[in-house]
N, C-alpha and C positions, 0 to 999 in steps of 0.2 A: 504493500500500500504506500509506502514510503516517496519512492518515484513519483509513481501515478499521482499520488495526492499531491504531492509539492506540484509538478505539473499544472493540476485543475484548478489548485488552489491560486498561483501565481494568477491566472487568467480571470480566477472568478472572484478573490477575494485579496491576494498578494501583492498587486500593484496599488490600488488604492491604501493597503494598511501600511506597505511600506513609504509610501507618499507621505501618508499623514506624519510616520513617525519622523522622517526625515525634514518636514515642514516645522516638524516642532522643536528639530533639533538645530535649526535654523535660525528658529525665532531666541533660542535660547542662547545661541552663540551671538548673541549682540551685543550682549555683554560681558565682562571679565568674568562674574561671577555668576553665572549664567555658563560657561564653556563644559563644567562636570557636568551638566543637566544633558548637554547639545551634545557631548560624545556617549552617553547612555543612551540615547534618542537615536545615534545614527547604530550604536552597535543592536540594537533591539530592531531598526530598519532592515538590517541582512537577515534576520533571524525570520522578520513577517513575511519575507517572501519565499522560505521555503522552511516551516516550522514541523512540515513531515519528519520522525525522525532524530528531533532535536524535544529536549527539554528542560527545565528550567528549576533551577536548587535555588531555594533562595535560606542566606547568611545572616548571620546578625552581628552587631556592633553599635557602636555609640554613633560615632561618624553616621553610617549606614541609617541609622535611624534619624535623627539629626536630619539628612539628607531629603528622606522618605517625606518628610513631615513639610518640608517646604516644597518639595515637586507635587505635595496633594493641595497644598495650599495655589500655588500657581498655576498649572494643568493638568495635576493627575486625575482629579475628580473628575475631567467633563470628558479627556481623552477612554478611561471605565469606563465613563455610561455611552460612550458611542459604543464600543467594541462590545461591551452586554447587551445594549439595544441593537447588535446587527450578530450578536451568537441568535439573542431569542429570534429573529425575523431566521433567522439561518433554519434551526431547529424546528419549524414549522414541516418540514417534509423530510422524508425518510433519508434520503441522501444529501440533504445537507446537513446531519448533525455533527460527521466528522467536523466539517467546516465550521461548524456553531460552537462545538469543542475548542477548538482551533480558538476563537474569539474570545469564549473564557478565559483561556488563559491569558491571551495577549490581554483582557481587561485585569486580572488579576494583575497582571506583569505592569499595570499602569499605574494601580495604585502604588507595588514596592518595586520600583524598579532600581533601588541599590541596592546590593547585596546581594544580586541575583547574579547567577552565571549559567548560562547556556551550554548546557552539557547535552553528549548523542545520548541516544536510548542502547542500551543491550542489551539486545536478545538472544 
């Protein structure tokens, strides 16, 4: 499923998620203190376009947290409720729950995206 899904996904749901994250890692690199935000945003960008495959540990720490707490204040919150408002629109039909899966996570991954690292799956 790995292939095939990164594939369908790219087409159906991976260019736009990765658009968005890299628009927002854009907006974040405008500033000095703003650049930690913009290189989490672009490294979570390669990840939405082919999330078959790959998965997500997420860390803790003080920093990390710290972190967390101002990327929900700035645009973790609204970035979540896209990516949960287009899993559930996903999940309405059989074959797009992988894909609506897929969304969860990337919405979870919105709200703590320090201390998270993108690790493969093994099976």
């Amino acid at each position: 499923m790995g292939t095939l899904g990164n594939i369908l996904w790219f087409f159906i749901c991976g260019l736009i998620t990765g658009i968005f994250w890299i628009l927002a890692g854009l907006l974040c690199c405008i500033t000095i203190i703003g650049i930690p935000f913009g290189i989490q945003c672009f490294k979570f960008a390669g990840l939405s376009f082919c999330p078959f495959g790959r998965d997500i540990q997420y860390g803790t720490g003080t920093v990390s947290l710290l972190a967390n707490i101002f990327w929900l204040m700035s645009c973790g919150v609204s970035m979540a409720l896209f990516f949960a408002i287009a899993g559930v629109i996903l999940c309405i039909t059989i074959i797009g729950i992988p894909f609506g899966l897929q969304m969860f996570k990337f919405a979870k991954l919105a709200l703590m995206p320090f201390g998270a690292k993108i690790v493969p799956i093994n099976k």
